[in-house]
C-alpha atoms as one frame of an Amber mdcrd trajectory, in Angstrom:
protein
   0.000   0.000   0.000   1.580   3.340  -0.698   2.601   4.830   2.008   1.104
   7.971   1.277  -2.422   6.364   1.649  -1.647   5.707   5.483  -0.300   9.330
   6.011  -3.964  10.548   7.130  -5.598   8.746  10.134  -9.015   9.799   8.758
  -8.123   7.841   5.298  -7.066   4.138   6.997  -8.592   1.492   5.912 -10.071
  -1.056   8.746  -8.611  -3.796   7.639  -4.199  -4.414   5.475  -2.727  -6.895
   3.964   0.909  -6.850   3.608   2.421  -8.746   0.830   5.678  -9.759  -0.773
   7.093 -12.232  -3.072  10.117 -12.282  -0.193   9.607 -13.277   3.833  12.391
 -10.344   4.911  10.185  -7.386   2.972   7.210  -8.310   4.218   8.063  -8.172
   7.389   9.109  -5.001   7.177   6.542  -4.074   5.872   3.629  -5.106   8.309
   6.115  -3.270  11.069   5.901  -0.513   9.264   2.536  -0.283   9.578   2.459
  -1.592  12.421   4.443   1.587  13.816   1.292   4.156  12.758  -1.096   1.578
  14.473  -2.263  -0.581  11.926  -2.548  -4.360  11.991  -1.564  -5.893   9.007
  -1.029  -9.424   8.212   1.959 -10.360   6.121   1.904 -12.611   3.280   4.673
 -13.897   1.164   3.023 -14.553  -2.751   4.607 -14.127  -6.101   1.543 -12.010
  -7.651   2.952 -12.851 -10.970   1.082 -16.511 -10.220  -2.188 -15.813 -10.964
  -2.705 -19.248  -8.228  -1.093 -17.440  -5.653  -2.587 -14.067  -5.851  -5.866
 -16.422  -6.015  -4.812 -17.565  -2.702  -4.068 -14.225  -1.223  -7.327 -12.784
  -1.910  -9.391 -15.663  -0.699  -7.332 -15.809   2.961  -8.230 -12.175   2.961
 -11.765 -13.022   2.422 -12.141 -16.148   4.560 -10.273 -13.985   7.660 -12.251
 -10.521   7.045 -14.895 -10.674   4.788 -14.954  -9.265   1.215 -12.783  -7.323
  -0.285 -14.239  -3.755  -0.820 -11.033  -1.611  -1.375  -8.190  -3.067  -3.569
  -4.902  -1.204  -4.049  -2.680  -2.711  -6.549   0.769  -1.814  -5.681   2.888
  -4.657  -6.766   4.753  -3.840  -9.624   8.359  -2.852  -8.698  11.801  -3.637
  -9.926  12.960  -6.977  -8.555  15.255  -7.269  -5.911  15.802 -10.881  -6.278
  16.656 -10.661  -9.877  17.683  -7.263 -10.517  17.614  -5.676 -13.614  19.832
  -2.012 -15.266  17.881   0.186 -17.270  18.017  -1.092 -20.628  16.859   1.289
 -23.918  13.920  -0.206 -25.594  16.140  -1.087 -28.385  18.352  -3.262 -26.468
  15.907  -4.856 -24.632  15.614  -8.549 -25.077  11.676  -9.819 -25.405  12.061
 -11.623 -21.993  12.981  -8.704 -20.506   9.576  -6.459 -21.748   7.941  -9.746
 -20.419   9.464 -10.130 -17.509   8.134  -6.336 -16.176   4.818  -6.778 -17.892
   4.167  -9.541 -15.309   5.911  -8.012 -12.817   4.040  -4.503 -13.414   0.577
  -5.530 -15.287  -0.231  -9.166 -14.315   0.324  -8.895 -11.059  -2.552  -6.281
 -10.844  -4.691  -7.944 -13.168  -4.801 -11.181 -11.144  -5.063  -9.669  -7.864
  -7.911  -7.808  -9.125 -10.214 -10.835 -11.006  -9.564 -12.497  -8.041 -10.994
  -9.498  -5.818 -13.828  -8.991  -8.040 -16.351 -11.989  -7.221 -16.044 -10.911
  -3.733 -16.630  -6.890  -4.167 -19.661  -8.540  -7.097 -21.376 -10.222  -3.891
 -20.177  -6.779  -1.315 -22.420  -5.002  -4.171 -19.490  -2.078  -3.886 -16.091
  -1.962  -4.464 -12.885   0.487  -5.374  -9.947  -0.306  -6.524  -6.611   1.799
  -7.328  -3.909   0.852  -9.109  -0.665   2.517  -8.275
């Protein structure tokens, strides 16, 4: 979630989810939000499997209810595999692929997965970041 969301007390959501393909981040993550008073359960899911971020959204459902508010904030350079800046004309195929489902799949399948639940909520938002 971007930080920026959590800056205003009025603005925080009642219920985060912390998530990252790596245990360490994650962590760190849920602290952080942990600091300013939130709870947030961590979760460690590579969002680029659509059966994972599957799983994510349905252990968010199963422990609070549907999902009504869904920021997509995934898509990031890769720590575990990082990659320079390559020009568009020296970048291989693999590599456009590689950030298109690191940067567009990851929301897309977090968000069809959201969507039956926000379908039966009868209300929904989401935000992609």
């Amino acid at each position: 979630m971007p930080r920026a969301a959590l800056a205003n007390a009025d603005a925080r959501p009642a219920t985060v989810r912390a998530q990252s393909p790596t245990t360490e981040r994650v962590r760190l993550r849920a602290a952080e939000l942990a600091a300013v008073g939130i709870p947030a359960p961590a979760h460690v899911a590579d969002l680029t499997d659509s059966d994972q971020a599957a799983d994510l959204v349905a252990a968010a459902v199963a422990e609070h209810g549907p999902v009504t508010v869904l920021i997509n904030n995934a898509g990031m350079t890769s720590l575990t595999s990082p990659e320079s800046l390559v020009p568009a004309t020296d970048m291989s195929d693999e590599q456009w692929e590689r950030g298109l489902r690191r940067n567009v799949s990851t929301a897309f399948h977090v968000t069809r997965a959201a969507l039956p639940a926000m379908r039966d909520a009868k209300h929904g938002s989401i935000s992609s970041a």
